[in-house]
C-alpha positions in Angstrom: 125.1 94.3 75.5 121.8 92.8 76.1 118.4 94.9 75.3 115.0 94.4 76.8 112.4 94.2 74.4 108.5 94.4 75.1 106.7 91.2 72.9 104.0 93.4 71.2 100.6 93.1 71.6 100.2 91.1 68.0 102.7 88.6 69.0 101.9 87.8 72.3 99.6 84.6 71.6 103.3 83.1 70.8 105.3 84.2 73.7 104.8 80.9 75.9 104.5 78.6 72.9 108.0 80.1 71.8 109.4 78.9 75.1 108.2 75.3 75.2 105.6 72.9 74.3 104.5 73.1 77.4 103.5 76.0 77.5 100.1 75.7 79.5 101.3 74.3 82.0 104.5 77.5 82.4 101.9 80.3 82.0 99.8 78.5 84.9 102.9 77.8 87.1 103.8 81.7 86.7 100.8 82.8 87.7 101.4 80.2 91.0 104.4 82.0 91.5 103.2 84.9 91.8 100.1 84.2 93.8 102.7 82.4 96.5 105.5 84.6 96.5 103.8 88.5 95.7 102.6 90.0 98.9 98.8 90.6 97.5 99.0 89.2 94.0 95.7 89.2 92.7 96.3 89.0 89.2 96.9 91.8 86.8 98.1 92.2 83.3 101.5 90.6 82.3 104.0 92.4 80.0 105.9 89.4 77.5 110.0 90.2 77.6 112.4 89.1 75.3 116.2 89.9 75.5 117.9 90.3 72.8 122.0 90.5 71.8 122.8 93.5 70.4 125.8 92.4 68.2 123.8 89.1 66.9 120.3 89.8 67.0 119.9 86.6 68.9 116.8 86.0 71.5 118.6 85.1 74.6 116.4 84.8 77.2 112.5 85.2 78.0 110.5 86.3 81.1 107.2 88.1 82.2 106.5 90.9 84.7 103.5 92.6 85.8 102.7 96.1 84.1 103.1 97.9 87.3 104.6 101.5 87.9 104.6 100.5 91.7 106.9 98.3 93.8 106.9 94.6 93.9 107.4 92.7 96.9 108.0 89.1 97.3 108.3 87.4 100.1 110.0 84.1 100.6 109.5 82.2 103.5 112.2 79.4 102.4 115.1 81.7 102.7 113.2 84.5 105.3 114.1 86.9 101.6 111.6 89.8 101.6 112.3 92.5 98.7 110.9 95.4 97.1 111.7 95.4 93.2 111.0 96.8 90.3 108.3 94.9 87.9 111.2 93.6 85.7 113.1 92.4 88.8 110.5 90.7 90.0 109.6 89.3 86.7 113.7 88.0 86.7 113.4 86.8 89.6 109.9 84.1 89.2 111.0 83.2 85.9 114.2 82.0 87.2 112.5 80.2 89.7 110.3 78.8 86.9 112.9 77.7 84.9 114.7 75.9 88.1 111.7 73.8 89.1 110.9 72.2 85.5 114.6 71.8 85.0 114.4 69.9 88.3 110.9 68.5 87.7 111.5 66.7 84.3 115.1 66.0 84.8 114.5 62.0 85.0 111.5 61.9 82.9 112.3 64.1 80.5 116.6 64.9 80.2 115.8 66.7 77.0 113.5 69.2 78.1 115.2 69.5 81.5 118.0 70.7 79.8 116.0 73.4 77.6 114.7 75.1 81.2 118.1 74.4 82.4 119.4 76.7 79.2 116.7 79.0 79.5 117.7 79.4 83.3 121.2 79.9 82.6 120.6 82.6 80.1 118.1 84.3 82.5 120.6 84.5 85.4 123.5 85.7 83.0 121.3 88.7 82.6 120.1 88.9 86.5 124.3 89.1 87.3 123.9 92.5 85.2 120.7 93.8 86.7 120.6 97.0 88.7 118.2 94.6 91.5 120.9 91.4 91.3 121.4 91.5 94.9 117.6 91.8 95.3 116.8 89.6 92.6 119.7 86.6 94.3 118.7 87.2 97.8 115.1 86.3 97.3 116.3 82.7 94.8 119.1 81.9 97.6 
């Protein structure tokens, strides 16, 4: 079983950093994201997630959601998807798109850390096929 851990307030300067080096660069491109595919994203506070395996302790995967009590809705125009979903659906759902773009963007340039987003991806969308929103979640990324 996989649990859903909020990063704590103490520990959040690390979050990014604990993804990749590139950190700057993710943070900024989530916030893109959002702004593109959240009907009336305006910024807002971010809550830091890490999943966790409950038999190893093991971190196995990362994402970041808005700390709303309402609705999100995205909107894609590429595939005509628009959802309502929870925070931490929607969350899922930009990080895997994050993590699909750099695995795609630095997949010539830079196999090594194409691979790492393609991981982190992976991991991601194994815990998206268990999500109460997956249909949600896979109809907006199709």
């Amino acid at each position: 079983m996989i649990t859903e851990l909020i990063v704590p307030e103490n520990e959040r300067c690390s979050f990014y950093p604990s993804i990749t080096p590139r950190f700057i660069h993710i943070e900024a491109y989530c916030y893109h994201l959002a702004s593109k595919y959240v009907d009336g994203y305006s910024g807002g506070y971010w809550e830091f997630v890490e999943l966790y395996n409950d038999t190893t302790s093991d971190v196995v995967g990362r994402y970041a959601c808005l700390m709303t009590d309402s609705v999100v809705h995205l909107v894609n125009p590429m595939n005509y998807a628009d959802v309502e979903l929870s925070s931490s659906g929607a969350g899922i759902a930009l990080f895997m798109m994050l993590y699909s773009d750099y695995a795609n963007l630095l997949y010539k340039s830079r196999p090594d850390e194409s691979d790492l987003f393609t991981k982190l991806y992976f991991q991601l969308r194994d815990y998206a096929c268990e999500h109460h929103e997956s249909d949600k979640i896979f109809a907006f990324l199709d």
